[in-house]
C-alpha positions in Angstrom: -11.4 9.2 -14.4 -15.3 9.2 -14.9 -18.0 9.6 -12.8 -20.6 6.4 -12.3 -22.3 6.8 -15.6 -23.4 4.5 -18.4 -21.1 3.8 -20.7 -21.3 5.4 -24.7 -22.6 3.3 -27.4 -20.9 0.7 -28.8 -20.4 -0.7 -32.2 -23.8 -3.2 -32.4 -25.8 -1.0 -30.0 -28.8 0.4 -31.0 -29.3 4.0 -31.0 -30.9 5.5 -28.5 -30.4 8.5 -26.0 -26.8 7.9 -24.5 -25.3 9.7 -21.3 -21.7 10.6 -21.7 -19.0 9.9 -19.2 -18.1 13.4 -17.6 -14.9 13.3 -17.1 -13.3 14.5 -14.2 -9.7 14.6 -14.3 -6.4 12.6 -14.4 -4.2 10.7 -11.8 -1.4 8.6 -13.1 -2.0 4.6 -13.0 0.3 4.1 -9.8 -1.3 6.4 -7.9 -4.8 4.0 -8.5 -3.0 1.4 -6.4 -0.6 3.4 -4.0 -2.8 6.7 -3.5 -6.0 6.5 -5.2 -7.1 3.0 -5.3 -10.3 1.3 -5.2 -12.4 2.9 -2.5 -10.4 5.8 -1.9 -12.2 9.6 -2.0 -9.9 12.3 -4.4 -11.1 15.4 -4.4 -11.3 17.3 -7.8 -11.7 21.1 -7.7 -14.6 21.8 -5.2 -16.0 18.6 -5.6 -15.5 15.1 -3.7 -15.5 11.5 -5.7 -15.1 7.5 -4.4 -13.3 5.3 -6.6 -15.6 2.6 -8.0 -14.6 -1.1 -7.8 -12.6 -3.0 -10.8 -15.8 -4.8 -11.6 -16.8 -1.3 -12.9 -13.1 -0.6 -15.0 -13.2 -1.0 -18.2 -9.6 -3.3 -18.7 -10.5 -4.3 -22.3 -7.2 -2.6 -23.4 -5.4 -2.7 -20.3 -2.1 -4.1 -20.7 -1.2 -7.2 -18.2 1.3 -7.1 -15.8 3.0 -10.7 -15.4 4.4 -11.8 -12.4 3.8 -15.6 -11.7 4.7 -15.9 -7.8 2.9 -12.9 -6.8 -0.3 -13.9 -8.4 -0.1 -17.7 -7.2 0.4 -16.0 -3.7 -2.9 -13.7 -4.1 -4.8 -15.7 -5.6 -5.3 -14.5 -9.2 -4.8 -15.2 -12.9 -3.1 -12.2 -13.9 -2.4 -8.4 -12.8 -3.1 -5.2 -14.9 -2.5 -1.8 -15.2 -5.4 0.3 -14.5 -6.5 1.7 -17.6 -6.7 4.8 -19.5 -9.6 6.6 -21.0 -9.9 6.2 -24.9 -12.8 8.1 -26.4 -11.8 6.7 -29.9 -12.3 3.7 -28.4 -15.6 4.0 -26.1 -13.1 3.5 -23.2 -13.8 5.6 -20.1 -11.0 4.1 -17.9 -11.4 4.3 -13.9 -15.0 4.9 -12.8 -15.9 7.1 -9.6 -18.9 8.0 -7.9 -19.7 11.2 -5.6 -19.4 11.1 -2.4 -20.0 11.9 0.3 -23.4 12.8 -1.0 -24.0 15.4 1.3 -23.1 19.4 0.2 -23.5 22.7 1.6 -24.0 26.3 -0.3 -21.9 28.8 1.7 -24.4 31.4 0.5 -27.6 29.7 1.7 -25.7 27.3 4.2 -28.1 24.7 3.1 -26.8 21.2 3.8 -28.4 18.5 2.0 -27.5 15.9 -0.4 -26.2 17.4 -3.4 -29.1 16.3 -6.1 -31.3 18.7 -4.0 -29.6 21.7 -4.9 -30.6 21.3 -8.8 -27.2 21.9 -10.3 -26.3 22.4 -13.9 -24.9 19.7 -15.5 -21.2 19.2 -14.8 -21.1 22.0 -12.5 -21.1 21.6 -8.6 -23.4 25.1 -7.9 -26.3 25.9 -6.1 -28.8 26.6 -8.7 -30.3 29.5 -5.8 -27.6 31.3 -5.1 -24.8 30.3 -7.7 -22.2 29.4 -5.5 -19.7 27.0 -6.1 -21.2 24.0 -3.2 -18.7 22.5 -0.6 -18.9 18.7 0.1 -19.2 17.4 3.4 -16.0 17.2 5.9 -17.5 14.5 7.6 -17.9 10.7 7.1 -18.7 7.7 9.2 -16.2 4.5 8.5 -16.1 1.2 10.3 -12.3 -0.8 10.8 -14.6 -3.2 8.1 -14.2 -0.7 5.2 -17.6 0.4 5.7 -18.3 4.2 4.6 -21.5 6.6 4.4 -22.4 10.0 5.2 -22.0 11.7 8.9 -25.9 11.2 10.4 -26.5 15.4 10.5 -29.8 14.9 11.1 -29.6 12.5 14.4 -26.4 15.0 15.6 -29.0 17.9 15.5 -31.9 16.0 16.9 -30.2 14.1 19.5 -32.3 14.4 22.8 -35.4 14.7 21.3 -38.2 11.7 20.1 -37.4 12.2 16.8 -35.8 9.2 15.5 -36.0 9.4 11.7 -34.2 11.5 9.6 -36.3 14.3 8.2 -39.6 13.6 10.0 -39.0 16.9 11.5 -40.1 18.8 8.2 -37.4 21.3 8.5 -33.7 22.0 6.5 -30.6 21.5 7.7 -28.1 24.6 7.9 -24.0 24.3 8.0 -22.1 27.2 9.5 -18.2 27.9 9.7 -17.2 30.9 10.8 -13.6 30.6 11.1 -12.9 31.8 14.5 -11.2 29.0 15.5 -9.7 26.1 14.1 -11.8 23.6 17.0 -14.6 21.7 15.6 -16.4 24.1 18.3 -16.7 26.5 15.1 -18.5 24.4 12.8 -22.3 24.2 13.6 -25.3 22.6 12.5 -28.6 23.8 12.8 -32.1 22.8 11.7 -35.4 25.1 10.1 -37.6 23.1 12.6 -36.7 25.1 15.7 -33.9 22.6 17.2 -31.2 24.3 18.6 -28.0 24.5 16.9 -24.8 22.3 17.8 -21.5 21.9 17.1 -19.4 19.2 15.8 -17.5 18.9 19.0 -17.2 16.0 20.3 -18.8 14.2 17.0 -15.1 12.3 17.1 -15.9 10.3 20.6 -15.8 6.5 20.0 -19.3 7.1 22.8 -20.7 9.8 20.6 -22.0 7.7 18.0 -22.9 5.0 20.2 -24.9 7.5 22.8 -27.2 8.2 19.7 -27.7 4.4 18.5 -25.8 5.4 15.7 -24.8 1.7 14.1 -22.6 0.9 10.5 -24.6 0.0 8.4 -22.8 -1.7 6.4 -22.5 0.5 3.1 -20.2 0.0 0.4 -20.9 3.0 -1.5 -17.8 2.3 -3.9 -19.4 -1.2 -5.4 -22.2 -0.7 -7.7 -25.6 -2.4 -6.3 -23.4 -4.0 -3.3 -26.0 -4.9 -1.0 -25.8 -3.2 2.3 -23.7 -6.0 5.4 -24.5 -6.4 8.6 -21.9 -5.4 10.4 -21.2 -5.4 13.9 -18.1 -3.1 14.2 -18.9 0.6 16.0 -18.6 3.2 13.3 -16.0 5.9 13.6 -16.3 10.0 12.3 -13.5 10.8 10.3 -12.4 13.9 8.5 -12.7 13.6 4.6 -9.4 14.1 3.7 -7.9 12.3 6.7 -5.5 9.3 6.0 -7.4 7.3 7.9 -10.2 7.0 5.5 -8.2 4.5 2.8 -5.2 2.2 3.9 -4.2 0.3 0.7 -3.1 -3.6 1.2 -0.5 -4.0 -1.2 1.9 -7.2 -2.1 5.0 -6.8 -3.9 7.5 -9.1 -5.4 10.5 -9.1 -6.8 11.1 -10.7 -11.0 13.8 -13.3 -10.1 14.9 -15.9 -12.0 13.5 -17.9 -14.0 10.5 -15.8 -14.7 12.9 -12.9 -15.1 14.2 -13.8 -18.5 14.3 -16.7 -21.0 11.7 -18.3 -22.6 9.6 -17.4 -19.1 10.2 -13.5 -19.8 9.0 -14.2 -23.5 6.1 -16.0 -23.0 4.5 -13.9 -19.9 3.7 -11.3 -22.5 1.4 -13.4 -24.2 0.4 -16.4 -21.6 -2.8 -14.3 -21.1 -3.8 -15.3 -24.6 -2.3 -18.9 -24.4 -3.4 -20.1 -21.2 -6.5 -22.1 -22.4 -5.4 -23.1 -25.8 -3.3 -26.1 -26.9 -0.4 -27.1 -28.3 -1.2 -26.9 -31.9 -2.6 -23.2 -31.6 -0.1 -22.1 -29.3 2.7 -23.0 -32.3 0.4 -21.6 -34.7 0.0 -18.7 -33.0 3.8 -18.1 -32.1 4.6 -18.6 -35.5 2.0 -16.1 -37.3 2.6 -13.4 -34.5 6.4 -13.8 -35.0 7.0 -14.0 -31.5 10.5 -15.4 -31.6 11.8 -13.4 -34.1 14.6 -11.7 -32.1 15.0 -14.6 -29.9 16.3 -17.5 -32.2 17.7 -19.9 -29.9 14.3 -20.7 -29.1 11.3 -22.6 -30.4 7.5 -23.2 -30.2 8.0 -26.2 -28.3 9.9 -24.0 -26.0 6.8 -21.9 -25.6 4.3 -24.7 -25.5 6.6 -26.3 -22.7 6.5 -23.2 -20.4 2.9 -22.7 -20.6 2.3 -26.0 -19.6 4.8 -25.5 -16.6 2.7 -22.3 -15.4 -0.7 -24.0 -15.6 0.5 -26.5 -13.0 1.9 -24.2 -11.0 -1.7 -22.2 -11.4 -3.2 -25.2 -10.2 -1.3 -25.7 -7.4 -2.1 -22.4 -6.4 -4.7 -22.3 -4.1 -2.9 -25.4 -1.7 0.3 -23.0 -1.5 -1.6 -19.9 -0.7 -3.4 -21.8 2.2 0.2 -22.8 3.9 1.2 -19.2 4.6 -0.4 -16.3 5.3 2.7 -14.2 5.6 4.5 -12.9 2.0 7.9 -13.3 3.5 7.6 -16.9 4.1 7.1 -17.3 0.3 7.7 -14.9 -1.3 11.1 -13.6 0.0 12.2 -16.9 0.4 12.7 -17.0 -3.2 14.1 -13.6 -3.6 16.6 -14.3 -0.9 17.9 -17.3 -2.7 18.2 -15.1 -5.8 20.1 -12.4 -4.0 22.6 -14.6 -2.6 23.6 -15.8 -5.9 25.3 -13.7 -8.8 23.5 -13.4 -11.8 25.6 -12.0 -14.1 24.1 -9.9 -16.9 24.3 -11.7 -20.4 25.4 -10.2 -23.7 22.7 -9.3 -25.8 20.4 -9.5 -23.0 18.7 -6.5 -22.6 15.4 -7.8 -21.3 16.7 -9.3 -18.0 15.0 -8.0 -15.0 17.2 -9.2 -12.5 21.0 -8.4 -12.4 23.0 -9.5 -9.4 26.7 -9.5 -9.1 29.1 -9.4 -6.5 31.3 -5.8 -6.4 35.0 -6.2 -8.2 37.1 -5.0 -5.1 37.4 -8.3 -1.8 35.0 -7.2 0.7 37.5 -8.5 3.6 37.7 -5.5 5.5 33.4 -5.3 5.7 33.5 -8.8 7.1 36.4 -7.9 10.0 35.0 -4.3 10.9 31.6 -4.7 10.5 30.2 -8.6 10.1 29.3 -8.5 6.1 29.2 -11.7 5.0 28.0 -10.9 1.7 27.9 -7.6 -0.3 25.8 -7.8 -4.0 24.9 -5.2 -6.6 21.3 -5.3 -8.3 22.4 -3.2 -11.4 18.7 -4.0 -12.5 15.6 -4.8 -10.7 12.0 -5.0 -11.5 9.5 -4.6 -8.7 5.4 -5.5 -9.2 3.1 -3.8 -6.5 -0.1 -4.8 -6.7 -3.5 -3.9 -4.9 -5.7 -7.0 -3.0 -8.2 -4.7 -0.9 -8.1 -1.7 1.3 -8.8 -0.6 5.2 -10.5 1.9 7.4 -9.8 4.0 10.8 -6.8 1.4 11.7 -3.7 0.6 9.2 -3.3 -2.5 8.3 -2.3 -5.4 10.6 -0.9 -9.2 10.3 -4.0 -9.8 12.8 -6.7 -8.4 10.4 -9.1 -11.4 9.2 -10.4 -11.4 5.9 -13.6 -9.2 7.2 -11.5 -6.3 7.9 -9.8 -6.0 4.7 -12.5 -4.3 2.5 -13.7 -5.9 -1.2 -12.4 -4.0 -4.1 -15.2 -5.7 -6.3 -18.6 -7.4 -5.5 -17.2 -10.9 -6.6 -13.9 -11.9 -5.8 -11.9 -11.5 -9.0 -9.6 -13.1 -11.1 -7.3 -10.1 -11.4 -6.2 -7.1 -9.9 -4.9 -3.8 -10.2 -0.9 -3.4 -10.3 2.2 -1.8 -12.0 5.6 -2.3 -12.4 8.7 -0.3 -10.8 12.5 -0.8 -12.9 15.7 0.3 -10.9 18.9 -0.7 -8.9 19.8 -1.1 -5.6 22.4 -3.2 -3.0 21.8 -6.3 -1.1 23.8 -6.2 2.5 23.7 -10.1 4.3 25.2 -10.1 7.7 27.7 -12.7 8.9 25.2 -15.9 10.3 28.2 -17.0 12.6 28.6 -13.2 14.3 24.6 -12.8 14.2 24.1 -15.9 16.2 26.7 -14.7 18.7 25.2 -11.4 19.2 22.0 -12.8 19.9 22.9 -15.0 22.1 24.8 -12.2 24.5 22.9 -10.9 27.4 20.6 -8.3 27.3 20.1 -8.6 23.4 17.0 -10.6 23.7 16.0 -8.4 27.0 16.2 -5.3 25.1 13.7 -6.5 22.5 11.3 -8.6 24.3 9.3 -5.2 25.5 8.7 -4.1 21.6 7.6 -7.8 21.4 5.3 -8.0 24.2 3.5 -4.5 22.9 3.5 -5.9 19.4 1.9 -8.9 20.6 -0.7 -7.0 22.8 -1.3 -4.9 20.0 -1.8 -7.6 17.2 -3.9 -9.3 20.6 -6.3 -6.4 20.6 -6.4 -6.6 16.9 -7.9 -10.3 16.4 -10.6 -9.6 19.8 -12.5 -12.1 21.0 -12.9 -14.3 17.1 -10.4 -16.8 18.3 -8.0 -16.8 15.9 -4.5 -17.8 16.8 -2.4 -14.1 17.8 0.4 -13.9 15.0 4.1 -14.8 15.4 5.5 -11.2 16.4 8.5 -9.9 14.0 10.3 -8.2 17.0 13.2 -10.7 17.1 16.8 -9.2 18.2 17.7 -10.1 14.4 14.8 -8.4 12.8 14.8 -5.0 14.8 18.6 -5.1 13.9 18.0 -5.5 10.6 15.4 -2.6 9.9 17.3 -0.2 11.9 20.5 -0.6 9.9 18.3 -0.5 7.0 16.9 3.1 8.0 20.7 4.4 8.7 21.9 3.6 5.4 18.6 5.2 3.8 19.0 8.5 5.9 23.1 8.1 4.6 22.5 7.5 1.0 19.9 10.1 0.9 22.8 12.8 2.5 25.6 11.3 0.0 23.9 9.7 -2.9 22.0 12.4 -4.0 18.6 10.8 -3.3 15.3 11.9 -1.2 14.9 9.3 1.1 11.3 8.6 -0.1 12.2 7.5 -3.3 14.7 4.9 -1.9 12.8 1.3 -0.4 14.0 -1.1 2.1 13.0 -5.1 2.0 14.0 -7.0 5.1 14.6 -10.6 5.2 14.9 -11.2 8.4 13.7 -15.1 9.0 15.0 -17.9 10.3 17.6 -18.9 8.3 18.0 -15.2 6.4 20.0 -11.8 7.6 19.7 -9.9 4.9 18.7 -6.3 3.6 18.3 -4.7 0.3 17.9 -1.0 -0.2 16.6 0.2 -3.7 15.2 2.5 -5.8 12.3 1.6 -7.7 10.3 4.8 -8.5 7.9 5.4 -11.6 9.4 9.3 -11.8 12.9 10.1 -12.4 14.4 9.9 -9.0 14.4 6.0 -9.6 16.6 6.5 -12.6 19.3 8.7 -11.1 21.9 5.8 -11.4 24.4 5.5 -8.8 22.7 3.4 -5.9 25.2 0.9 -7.1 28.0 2.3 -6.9 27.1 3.1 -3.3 28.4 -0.7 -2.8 31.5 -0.3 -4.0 33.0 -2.0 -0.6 35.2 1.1 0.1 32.6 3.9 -0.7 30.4 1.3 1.9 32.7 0.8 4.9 32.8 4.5 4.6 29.2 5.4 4.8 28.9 2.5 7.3 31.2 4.3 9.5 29.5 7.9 9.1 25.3 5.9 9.5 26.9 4.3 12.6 28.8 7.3 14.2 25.5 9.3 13.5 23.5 6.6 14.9 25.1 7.1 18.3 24.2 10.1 19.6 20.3 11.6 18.1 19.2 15.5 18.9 16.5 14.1 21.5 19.0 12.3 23.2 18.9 11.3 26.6 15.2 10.8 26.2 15.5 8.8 23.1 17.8 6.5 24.0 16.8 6.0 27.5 13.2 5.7 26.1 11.3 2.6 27.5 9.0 2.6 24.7 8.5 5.2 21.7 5.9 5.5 18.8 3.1 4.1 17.6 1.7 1.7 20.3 5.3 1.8 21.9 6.3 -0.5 19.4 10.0 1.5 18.9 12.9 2.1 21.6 15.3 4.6 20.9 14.3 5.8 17.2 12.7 9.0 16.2 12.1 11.4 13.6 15.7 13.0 14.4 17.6 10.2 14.1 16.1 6.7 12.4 12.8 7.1 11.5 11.9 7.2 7.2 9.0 8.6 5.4 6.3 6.0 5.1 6.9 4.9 1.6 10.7 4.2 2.0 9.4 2.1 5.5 8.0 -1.7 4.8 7.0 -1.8 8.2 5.5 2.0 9.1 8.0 2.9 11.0 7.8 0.2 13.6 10.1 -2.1 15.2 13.4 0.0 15.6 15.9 0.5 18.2 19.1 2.3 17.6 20.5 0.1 20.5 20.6 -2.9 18.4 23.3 -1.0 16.3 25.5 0.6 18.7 24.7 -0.3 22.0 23.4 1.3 25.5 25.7 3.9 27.0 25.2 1.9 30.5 26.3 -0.9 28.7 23.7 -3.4 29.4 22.9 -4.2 25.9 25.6 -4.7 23.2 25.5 -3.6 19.9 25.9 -5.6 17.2 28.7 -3.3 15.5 29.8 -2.2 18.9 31.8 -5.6 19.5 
């Protein structure tokens, strides 16, 4: 990762004084979508930095990552992975820029921005007293993706006629002195004679707004992005809080057909074929040898299949307009897949998807506990990609395009993404049973308060811009669904071996689907363990079924977790906590939302069944 300097000279460049890329350290590619993506502050040694926008990447060798229903659903041409610095090649890979731009010497307590203090060159020290300077734990953020630097000056001032930062002729002075751990302990004071304050309080939503602080509308992580009006009362935040970066992913599933075949052959070169024709896509397949270990197929084969993804490019945008939601398009498609063995081929060693059904009947699941379908994903390939970040609040199926921050000035054509192998088992529950359940009283009853929170929450989200308030998931099927999905994880994670974080959930919970899978699909060696399969050996699963369920029915926090009338974030759970249900956040699809162990196993007064308790 480099700082926000001009590139070396290239080959054809005339010579001239050139300012190298500092470089200022390494994160690995995933963690620039998942952790570190566009927008996001990383702090390196004693210094702070902002991830720059992909306009400013340098992707001339990154490699692409193909997947064809993912991109038609965002809205791009292709995916890649971020890149990697080359200095043989001139390539300085992800750029960053400082921020926040305000620093203070713990010698000198000056606080100012950090150009002020004069440092040497690569060094964050203040050139006075030689100390190592500490960046600023303080930054204003709007729910837009706005960011700048906390107003110091106007939190000093306040109360007096002084409006403009500065105009006061004095310095600014930081102070910690550790005696508590209360914002009370952190002051700011000012050479001018005003008295010094603390940072209590600085966190009010009224604080800000008491001292006509306004966003104003900064995106410091887009080179020469004009400043936005915005609108949206701007929020103090700790540096290093989570609240600063939320990153909205997609992911998708390789299914069939763009899984293997002549669709798996040619999305390693479609970036380099999309615009050209016939005659020099055969050309080119036959000089590059691109068929060479894949006889049974052709050049036609290859001109064919291009020609089949640049209508379904152009089709694009009208599909992308029909849905908003991923699982109405995506998941669809993966649900099909999963319900349907695919068999792994001889001599087939680049299929992504391999589906089977287990050897041994799964009769006793369906009579004890309402399987109607048990399949084994002995290989999967998973592509997570990164369409634009948020501030203060996580990410919402309310949010309107305006609250979802840019990750580059223009809208582009690509974006960042990598690609997850592993294994996992897809559970469907019996349709005829599932109906049945819902349909019993106190099923819907039980679930209609997450709903109406859920709603009033996704409500509050949209305000007053009039758009219509989103379908809420929190359906009887859906809560089911996710809960038995977290029971199995927490199970697995005891008997399989695995952490919990590095095993995923995907729900497809629908109209018209009741199905979960549970995989692993990691980029570090707990995703190739092996053995999440044989977890759905249909004896090994009635088994652990038994155990999640028997453990599901009585949690450490119990009475009050059961009885709970609402628990959570937003009261959007009923009786799930951290003791009994609730995952770390990257094995959750859903933060941790939407659960209710009742749905499982039932109340103890009986009022609302259970769907294994029948």
């Amino acid at each position: 990762m480099s700082p926000a300097y001009p590139r070396a000279r290239r080959r054809g460049v005339p010579a001239g004084p050139v300012r190298t890329a500092r470089r200022l350290g390494e994160v690995r590619r995933a963690q620039l979508v998942t952790t570190y993506g566009v927008g996001a502050l990383i702090a390196v040694e004693n210094e702070s930095f902002l991830v720059r926008g992909i306009d400013s990447w340098d992707v001339s060798e990154a490699p692409f990552v193909i997947e064809p229903r993912l991109s038609r659903k965002l809205g791009v041409n292709a995916f890649r992975l971020p890149p990697a610095p080359d200095p043989d090649k001139a390539i300085d890979g992800v750029r960053a820029v400082r921020f926040p731009t305000m620093y203070s010497c713990p010698e000198c307590r000056l606080l100012q921005p950090f150009r002020r203090f004069n440092p040497p060159a690569g060094k964050a020290e203040c050139s006075t007293c030689a100390e190592s300077l500490v960046p600023s734990r303080f930054v204003l953020a709007c729910t837009r993706g706005h960011l700048e630097d906390f107003p110091f000056w106007k939190w000093v001032h306040r109360g007096t006629r002084r409006t403009e930062a500065g105009t006061c002729g004095g310095e600014l002075s930081f102070h910690a002195d550790g005696s508590t751990a209360s914002l009370r302990a952190v002051r700011i004071g000012c050479s001018c004679g005003a008295e010094e304050v603390s940072m209590e309080g600085a966190f009010r939503r009224q604080a800000l707004r008491d001292l006509g602080i306004r966003c104003g509308g900064r995106r410091p992580w887009i080179k020469d992005a004009p400043a936005e009006f915005c609108d949206e009362p701007p929020r103090t935040l700790q540096r290093g809080s989570s609240s600063v970066w939320f990153p909205v992913m997609h992911s998708a599933l390789s299914i069939p057909p763009w899984s293997e075949g002549i669709d798996k052959i040619t999305a390693r070169i479609y970036a380099k074929l999309k615009d050209e024709d016939p005659v020099f896509i055969r050309r080119y397949v036959q000089v590059e040898n691109v068929l060479k270990h894949h006889p049974q197929y052709t050049p036609d084969d290859v001109v064919a299949c291009v020609r089949r993804w640049r209508a379904q490019e152009t089709e694009m945008p009208e599909e992308a307009e029909e849905s908003d939601d991923p699982r109405t398009y995506l998941y669809r498609g993966e649900y099909d897949s999963l319900c349907k063995p695919h068999p792994e081929r001889e001599n087939a060693g680049d299929q992504d998807f391999v589906c089977e059904p287990p050897d041994d009947p799964i009769d006793a699941l369906r009579t004890s506990h309402g399987l109607e379908q048990v399949m084994l994903l002995k290989r999967l390939r998973e592509v997570r990609a990164l369409e634009s970040f948020r501030r203060v609040e996580e990410p919402s199926p309310a949010d309107g395009p305006q609250r979802r921050a840019a990750i580059s000035l223009e809208k582009p054509d690509w974006l960042p993404a990598f690609e997850v192998s592993g294994e996992g088992v897809f559970l469907r529950l019996d349709d005829e049973r599932l109906r049945a359940w819902e349909e019993r009283a106190g099923v819907d009853a039980r679930t209609r308060s997450i709903r109406h929170n859920h709603e009033r929450l996704l409500q509050e989200r949209i305000g007053p811009s009039g758009k219509s308030v989103p379908t809420s998931q929190a359906t009887p099927r859906f809560v089911l669904l996710h809960t038995l999905a977290h029971i199995l994880i927490n199970e697995w994670s005891l008997d399989g071996g695995y952490p919990a974080a590095a095993l995923r959930e995907r729900l497809y919970a629908d109209e018209g689907m009741a199905g979960v899978l549970i995989y692993t699909a990691t980029s570090d060696s707990a995703g190739s363990l092996g053995g999440i399969v044989a977890q759905g050996d249909p004896d090994r699963l009635d088994a652990t079924l038994r155990s999640a369920l028997q453990r599901a029915r009585w949690c450490s926090n119990d009475p009050l977790c059961m009885e709970s009338e609402a628990s959570g974030a937003d009261g959007l759970n009923l009786a799930a906590c951290h003791a009994c249900v609730l995952l770390p956040e990257t094995s959750c699809e859903n933060n941790n939302i939407l659960l209710d162990r009742a749905t499982l196993i039932g109340t103890p007064d009986l009022r609302t069944p259970g769907f294994f308790s029948a």
